[in-house]
ZADREN-54315 format. One line per 5 residues: their letters; for each residue x, y, z of N, C-alpha, C, O, CB. Coordinates in nm, 2 decimals. Each point is the difference from the previous one (the first is absolute). Glycine has a CB too. Layout:
<rs>
A = X:Y:Z:X:Y:Z:X:Y:Z:X:Y:Z:X:Y:Z  ...
</rs>
This chain:
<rs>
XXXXX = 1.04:-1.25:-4.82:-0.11:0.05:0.08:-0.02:-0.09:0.12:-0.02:0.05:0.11:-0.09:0.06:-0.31  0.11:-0.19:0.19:0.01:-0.12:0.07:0.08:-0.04:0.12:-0.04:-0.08:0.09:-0.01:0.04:-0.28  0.19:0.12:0.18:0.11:0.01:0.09:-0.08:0.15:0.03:0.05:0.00:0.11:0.21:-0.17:-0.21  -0.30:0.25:0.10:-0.04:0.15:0.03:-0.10:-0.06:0.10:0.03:0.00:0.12:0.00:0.17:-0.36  -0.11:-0.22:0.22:-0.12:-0.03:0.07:0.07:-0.13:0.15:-0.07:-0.01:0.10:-0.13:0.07:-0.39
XXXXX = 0.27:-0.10:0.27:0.06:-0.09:0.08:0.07:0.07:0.14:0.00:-0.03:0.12:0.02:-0.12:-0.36  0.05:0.25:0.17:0.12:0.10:0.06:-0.16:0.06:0.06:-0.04:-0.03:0.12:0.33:0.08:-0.32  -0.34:0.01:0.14:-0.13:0.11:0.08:-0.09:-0.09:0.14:-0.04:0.04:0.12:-0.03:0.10:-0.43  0.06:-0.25:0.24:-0.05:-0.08:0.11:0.08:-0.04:0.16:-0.04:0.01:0.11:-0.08:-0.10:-0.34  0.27:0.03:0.17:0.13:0.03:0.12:-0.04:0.10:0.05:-0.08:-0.02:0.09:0.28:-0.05:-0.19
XXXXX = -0.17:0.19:0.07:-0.01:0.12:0.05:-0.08:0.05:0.06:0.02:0.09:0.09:0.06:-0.08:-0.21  -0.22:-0.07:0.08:-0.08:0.01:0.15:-0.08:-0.07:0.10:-0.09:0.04:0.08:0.10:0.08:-0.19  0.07:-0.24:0.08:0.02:-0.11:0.09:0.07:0.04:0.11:-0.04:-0.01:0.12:0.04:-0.13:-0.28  0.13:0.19:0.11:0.10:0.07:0.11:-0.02:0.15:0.06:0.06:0.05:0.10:0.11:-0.20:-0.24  -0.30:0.24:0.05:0.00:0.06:0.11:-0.13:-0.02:0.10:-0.05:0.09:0.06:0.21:0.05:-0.19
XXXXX = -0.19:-0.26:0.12:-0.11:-0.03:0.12:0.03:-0.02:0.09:-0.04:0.04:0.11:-0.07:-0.09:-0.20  0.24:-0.07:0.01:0.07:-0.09:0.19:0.08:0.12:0.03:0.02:-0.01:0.12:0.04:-0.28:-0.15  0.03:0.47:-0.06:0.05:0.06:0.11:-0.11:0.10:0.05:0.04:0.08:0.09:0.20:-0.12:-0.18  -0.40:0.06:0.04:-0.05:0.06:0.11:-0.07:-0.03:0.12:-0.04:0.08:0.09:0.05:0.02:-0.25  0.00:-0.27:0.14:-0.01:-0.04:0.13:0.10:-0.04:0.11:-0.04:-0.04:0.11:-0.13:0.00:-0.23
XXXXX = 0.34:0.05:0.07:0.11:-0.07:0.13:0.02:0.14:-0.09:0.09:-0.02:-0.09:0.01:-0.31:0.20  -0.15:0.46:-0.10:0.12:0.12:-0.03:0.12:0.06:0.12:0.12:0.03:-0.01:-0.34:0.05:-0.15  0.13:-0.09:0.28:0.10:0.02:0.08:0.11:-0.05:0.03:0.09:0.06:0.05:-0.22:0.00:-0.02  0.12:-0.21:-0.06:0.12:-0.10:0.03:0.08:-0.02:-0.09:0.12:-0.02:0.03:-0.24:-0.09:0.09  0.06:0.12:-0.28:0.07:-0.07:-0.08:0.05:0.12:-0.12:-0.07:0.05:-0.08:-0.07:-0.30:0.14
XXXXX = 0.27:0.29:-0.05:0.04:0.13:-0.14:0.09:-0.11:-0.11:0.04:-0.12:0.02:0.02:0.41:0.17  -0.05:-0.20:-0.31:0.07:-0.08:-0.09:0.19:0.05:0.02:0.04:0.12:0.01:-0.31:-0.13:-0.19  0.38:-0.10:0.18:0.08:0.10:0.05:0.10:-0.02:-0.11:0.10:0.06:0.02:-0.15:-0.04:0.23  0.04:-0.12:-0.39:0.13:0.04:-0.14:-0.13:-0.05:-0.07:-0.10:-0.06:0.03:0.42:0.00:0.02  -0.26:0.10:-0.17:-0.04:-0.10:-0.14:0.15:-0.09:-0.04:0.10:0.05:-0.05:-0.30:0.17:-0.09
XXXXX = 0.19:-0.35:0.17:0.07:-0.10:-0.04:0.06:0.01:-0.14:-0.10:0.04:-0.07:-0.02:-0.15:0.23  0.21:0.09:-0.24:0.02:-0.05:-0.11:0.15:-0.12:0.00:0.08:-0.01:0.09:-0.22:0.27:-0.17  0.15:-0.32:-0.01:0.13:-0.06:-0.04:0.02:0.02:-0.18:-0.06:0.02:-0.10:0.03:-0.21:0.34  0.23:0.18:-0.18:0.03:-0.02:-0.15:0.17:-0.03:0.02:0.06:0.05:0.09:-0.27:0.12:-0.22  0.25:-0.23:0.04:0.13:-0.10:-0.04:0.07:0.07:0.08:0.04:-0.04:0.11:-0.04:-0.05:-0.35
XXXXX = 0.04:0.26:0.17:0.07:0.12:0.04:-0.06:0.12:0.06:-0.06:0.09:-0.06:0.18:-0.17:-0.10  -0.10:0.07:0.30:-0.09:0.14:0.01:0.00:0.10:0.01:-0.08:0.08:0.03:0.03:-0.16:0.01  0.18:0.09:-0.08:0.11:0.08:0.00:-0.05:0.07:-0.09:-0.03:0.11:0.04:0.22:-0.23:0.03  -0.21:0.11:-0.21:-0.05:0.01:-0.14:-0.12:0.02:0.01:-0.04:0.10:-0.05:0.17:-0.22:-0.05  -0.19:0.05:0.15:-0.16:0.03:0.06:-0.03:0.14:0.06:-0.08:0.09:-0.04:0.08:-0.34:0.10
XXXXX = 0.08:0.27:0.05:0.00:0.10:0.00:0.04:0.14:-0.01:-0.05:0.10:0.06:0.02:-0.26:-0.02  0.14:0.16:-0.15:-0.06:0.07:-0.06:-0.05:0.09:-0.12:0.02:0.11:-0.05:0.04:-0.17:0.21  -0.14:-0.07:-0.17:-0.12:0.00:-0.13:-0.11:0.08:0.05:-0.06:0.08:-0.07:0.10:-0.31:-0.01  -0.09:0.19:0.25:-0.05:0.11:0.07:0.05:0.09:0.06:-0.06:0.05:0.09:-0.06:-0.16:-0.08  0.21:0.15:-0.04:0.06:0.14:0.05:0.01:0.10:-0.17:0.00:0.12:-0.01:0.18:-0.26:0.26
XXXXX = -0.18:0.05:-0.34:0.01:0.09:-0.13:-0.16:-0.01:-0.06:-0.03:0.12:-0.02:0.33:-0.19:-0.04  -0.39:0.02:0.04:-0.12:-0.02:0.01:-0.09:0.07:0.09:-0.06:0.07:-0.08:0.15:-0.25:0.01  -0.13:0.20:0.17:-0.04:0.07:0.17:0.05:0.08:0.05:-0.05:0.09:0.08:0.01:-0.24:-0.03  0.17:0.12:-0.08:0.05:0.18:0.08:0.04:-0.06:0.16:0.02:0.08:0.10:-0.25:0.14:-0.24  0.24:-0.38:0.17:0.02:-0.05:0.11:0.12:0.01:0.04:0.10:-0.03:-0.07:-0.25:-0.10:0.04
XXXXX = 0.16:0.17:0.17:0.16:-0.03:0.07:0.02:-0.15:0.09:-0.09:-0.03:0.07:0.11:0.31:-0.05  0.06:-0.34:-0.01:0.03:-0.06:0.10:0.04:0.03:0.13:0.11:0.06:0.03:-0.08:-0.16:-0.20  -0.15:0.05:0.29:0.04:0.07:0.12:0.00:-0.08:0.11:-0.03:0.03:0.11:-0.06:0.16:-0.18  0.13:-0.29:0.04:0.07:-0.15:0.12:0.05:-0.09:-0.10:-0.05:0.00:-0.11:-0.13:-0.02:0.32  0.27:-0.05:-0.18:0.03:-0.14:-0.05:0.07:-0.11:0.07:0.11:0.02:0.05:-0.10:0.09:-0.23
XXXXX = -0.07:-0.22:0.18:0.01:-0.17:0.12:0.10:-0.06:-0.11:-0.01:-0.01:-0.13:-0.30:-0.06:0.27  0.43:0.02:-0.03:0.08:-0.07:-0.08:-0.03:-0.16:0.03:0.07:-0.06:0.09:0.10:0.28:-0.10  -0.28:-0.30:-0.08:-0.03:-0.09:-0.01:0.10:-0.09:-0.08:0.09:0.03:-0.07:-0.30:0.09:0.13  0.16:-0.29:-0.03:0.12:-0.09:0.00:-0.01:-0.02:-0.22:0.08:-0.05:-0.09:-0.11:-0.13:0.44  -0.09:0.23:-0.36:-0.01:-0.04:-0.13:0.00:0.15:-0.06:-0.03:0.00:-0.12:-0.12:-0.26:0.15
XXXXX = 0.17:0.38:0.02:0.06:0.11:-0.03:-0.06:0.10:0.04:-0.10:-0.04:0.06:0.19:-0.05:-0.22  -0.09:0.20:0.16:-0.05:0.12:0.03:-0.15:0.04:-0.02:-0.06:0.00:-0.11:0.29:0.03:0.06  -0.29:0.00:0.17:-0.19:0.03:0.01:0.01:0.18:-0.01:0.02:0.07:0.10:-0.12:-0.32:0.12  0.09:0.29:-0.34:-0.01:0.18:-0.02:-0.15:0.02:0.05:-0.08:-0.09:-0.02:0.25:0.13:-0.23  -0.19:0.07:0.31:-0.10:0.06:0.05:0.01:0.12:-0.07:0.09:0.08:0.01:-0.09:-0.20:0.19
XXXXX = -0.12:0.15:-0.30:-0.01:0.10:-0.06:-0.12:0.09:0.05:-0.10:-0.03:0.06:0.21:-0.09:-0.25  -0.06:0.29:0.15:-0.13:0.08:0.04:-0.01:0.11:-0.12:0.08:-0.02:-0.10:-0.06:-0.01:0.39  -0.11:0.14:-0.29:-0.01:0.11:-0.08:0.07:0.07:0.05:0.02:-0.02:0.12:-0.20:0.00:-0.18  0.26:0.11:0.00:0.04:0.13:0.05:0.11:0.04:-0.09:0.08:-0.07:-0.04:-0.15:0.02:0.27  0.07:0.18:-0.25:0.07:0.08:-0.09:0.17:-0.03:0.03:0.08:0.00:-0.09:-0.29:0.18:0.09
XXXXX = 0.24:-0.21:0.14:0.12:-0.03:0.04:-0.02:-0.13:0.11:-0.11:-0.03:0.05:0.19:0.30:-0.11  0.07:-0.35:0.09:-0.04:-0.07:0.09:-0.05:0.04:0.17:-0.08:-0.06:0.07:0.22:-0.05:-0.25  -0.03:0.25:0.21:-0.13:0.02:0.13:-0.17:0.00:-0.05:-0.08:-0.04:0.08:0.26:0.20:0.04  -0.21:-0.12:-0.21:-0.14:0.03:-0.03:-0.01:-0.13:0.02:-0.03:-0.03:0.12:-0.01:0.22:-0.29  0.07:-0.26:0.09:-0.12:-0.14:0.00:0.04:-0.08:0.13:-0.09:-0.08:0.03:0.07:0.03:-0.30
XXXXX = 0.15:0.06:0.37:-0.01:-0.05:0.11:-0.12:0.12:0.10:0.03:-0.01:0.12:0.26:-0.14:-0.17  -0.36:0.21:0.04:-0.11:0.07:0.05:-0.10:0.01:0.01:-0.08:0.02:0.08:0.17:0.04:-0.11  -0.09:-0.11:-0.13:-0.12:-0.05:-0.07:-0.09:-0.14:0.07:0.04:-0.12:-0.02:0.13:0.21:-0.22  -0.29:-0.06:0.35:-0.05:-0.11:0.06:-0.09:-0.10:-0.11:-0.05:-0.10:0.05:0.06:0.25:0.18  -0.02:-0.12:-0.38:-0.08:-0.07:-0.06:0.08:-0.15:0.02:0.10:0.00:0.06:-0.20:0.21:-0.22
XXXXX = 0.04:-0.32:0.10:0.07:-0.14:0.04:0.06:-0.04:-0.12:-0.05:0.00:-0.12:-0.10:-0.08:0.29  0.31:0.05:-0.10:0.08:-0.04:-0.10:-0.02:-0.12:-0.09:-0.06:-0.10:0.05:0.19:0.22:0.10  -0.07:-0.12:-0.29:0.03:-0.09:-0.11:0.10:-0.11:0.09:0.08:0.07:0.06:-0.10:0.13:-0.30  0.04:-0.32:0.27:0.13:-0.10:0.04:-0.01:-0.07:-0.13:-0.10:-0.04:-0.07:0.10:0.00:0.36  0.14:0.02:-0.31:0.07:-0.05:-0.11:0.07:-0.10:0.08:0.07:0.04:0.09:-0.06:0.16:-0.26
XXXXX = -0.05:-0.34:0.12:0.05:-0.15:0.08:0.07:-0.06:-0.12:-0.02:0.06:-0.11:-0.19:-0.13:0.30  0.29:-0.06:-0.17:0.02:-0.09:-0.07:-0.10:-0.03:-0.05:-0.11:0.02:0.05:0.26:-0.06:0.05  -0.14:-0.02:-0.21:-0.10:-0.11:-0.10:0.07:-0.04:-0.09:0.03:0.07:-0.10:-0.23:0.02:0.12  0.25:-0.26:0.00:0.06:-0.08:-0.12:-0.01:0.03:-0.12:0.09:0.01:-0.08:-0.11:-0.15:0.19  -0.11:0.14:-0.12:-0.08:0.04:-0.18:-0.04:0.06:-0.02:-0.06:0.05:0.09:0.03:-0.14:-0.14
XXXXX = 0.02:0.17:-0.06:-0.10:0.11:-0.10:-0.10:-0.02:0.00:-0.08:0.09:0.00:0.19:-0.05:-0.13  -0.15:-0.22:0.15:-0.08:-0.04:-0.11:-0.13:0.01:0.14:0.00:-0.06:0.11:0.18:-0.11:-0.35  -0.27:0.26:0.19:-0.14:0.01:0.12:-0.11:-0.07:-0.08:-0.06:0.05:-0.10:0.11:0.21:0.22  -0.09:-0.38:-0.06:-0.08:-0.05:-0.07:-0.18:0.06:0.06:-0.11:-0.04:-0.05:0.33:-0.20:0.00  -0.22:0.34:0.15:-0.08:0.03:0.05:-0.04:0.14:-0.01:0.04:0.09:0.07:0.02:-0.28:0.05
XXXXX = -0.16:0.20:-0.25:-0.04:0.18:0.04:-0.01:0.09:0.04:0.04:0.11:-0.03:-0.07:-0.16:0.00  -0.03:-0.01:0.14:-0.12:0.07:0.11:0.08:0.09:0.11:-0.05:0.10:0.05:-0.13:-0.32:-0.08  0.31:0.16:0.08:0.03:0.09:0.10:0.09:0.11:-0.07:0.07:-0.04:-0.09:-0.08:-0.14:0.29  0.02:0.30:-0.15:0.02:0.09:-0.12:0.02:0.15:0.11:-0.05:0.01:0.11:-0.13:-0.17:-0.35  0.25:0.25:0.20:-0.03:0.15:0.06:-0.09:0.06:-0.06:-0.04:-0.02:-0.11:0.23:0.06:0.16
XXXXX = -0.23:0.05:0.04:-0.11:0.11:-0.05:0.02:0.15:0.02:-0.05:0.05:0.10:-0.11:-0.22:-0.07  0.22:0.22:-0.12:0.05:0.10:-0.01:-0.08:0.13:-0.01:-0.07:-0.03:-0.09:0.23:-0.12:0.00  -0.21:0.29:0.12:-0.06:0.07:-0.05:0.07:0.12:-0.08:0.10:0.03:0.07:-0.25:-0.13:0.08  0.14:0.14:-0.22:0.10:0.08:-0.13:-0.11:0.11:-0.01:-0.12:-0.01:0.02:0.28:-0.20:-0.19  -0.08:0.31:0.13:-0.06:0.14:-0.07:-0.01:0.03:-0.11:-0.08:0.09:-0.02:0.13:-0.03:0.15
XXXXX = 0.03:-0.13:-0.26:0.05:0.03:-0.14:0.01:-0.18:-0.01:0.10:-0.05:0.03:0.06:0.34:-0.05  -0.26:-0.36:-0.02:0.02:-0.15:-0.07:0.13:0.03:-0.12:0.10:-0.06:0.00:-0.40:-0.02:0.04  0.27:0.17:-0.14:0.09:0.03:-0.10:0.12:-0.05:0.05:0.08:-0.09:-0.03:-0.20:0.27:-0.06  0.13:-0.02:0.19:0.16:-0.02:0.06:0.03:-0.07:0.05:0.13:0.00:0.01:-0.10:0.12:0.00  -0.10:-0.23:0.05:0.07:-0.06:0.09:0.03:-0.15:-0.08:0.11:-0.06:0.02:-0.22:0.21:0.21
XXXXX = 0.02:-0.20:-0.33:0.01:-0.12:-0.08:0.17:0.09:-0.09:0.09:-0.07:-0.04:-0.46:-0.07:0.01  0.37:0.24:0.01:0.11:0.04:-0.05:0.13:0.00:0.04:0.11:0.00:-0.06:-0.26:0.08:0.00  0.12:-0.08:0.19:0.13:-0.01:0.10:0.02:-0.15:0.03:0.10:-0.04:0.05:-0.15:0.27:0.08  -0.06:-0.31:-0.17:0.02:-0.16:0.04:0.08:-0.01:-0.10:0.12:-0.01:0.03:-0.34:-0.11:0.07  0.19:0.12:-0.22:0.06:-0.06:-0.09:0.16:0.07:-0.03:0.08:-0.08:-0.05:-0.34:0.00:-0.03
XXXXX = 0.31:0.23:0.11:0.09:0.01:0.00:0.11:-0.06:0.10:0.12:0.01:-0.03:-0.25:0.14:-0.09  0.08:-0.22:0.24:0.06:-0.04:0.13:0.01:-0.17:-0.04:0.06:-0.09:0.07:-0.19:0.31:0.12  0.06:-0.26:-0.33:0.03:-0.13:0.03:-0.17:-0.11:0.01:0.00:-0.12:-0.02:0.26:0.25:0.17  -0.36:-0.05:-0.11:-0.07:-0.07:0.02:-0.12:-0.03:-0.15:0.04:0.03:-0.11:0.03:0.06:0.39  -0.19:-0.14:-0.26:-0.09:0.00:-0.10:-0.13:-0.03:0.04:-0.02:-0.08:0.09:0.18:0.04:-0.23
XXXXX = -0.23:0.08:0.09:-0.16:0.00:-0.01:-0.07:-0.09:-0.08:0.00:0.01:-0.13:0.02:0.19:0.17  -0.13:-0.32:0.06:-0.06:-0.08:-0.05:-0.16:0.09:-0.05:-0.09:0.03:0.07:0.24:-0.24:0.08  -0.13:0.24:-0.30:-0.07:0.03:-0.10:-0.03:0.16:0.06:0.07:0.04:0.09:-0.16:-0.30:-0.16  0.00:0.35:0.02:-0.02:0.16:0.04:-0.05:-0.02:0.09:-0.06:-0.10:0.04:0.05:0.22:-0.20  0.03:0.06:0.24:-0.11:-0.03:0.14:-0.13:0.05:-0.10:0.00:0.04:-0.12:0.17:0.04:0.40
XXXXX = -0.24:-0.10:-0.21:-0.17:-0.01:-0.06:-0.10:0.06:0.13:-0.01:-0.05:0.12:0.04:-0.20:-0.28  -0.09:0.33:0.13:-0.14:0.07:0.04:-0.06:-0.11:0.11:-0.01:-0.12:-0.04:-0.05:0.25:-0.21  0.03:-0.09:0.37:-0.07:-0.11:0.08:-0.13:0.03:0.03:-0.04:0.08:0.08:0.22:-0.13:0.02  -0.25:-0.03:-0.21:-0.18:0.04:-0.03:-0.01:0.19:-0.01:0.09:0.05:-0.07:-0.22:-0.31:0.25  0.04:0.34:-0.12:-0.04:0.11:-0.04:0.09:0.06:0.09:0.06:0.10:-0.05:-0.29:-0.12:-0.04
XXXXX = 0.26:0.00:0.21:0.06:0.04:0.06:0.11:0.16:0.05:0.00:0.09:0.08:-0.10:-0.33:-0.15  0.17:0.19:-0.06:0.10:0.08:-0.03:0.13:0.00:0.07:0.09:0.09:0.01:-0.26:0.02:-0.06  0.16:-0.30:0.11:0.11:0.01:0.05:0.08:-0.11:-0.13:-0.05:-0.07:-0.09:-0.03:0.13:0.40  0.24:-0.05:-0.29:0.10:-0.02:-0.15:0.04:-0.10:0.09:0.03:0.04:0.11:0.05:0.19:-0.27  -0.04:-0.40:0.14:0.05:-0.08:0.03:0.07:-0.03:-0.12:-0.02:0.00:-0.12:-0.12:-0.04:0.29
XXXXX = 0.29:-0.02:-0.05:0.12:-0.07:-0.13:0.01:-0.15:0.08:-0.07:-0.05:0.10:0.27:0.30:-0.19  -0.09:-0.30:0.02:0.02:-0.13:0.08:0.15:0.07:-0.07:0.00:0.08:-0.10:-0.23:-0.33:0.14  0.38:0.19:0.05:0.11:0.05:-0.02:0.10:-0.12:0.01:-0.03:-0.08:0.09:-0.04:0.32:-0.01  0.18:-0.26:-0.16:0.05:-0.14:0.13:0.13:0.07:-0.03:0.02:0.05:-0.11:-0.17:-0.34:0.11  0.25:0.28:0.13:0.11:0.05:0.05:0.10:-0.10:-0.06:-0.04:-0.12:-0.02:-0.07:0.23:0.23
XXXXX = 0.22:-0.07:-0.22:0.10:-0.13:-0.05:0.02:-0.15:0.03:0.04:-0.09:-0.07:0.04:0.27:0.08  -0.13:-0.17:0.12:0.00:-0.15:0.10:-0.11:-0.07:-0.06:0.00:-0.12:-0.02:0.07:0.20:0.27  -0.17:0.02:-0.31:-0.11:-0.11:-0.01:-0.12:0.07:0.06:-0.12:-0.02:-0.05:0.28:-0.21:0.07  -0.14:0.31:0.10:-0.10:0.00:0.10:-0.09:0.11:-0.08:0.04:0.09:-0.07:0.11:-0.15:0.31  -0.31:0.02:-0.21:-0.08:0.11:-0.09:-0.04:0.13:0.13:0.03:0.00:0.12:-0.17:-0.20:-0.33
XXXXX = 0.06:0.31:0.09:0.01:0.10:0.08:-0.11:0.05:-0.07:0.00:0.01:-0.12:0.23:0.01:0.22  -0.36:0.02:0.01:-0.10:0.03:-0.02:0.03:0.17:0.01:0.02:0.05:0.11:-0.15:-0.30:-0.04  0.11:0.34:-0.22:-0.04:0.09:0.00:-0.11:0.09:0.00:-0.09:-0.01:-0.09:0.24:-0.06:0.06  -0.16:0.14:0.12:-0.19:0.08:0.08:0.01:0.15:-0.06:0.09:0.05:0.06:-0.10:-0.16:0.26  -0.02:0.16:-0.39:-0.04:0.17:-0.03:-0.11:0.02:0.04:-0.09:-0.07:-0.03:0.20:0.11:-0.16
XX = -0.12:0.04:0.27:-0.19:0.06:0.02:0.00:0.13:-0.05:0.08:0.09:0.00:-0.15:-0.20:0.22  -0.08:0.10:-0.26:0.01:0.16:-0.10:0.01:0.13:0.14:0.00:0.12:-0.02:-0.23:-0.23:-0.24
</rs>
């Protein structure tokens, strides 16, 4: 609860500073790293339904740029902001807090699709107060976590 309430507070920290520099300032990837990202990717392509729709041939290996889309024209179309998949030496994330935040339609299915792709879930998603919104926490093969959002 503690990390819920932490993440909720981020969250609207950040959207104060973007409704005050909104015009200037957009978000334009969600960062990740991992050993292979090759593999990494795709864990979110079998998991998400993600395609890869750029890739930087970097000195410490390949930067995948992922999007949504049923096919790869789709998700090169797709203006939502891409997943980048970087290098990272280690697995080992000693740091919680930076994390994706995903929103999903079927928690079921989709913690079902993590785990057939490779990934796993830190403990069940759980009810967020009365709400009726369904939070998970997810972590991807690399390590990297992944905040899952259902709204009723």
């Amino acid at each position: 609860m503690k990390q819920i309430c932490t993440t909720v507070m981020a969250v609207a920290a950040l959207l104060v500073l973007a409704s005050v520099a909104h015009a200037q300032v957009s978000l334009n990837a969600a960062r990740i790293g991992a050993q292979d990202q090759i593999a990494l990717a795709k864990f979110y392509e079998a998991a998400f339904g993600m395609q890869e729709v750029n890739r930087i041939n970097a000195p410490a290996g390949p930067e995948l740029f992922l999007n949504f889309g049923a096919t790869a024209d789709a998700a090169k179309a797709n203006k939502d902001v891409p997943i980048v998949i970087m290098h990272r030496d280690s697995n080992d994330l000693k740091d919680p807090v930076p994390h994706l935040v995903l929103n999903v339609k079927d928690m079921a299915a989709t913690v079902a699709a993590i785990k057939a792709a490779g990934g796993s879930m830190a403990g069940e998603p759980r009810a967020f107060g009365n709400s009726g919104i369904m939070i998970g926490i997810a972590i991807d093969p690399a390590g990297n976590r992944l905040e899952l959002i259902q709204r009723p």
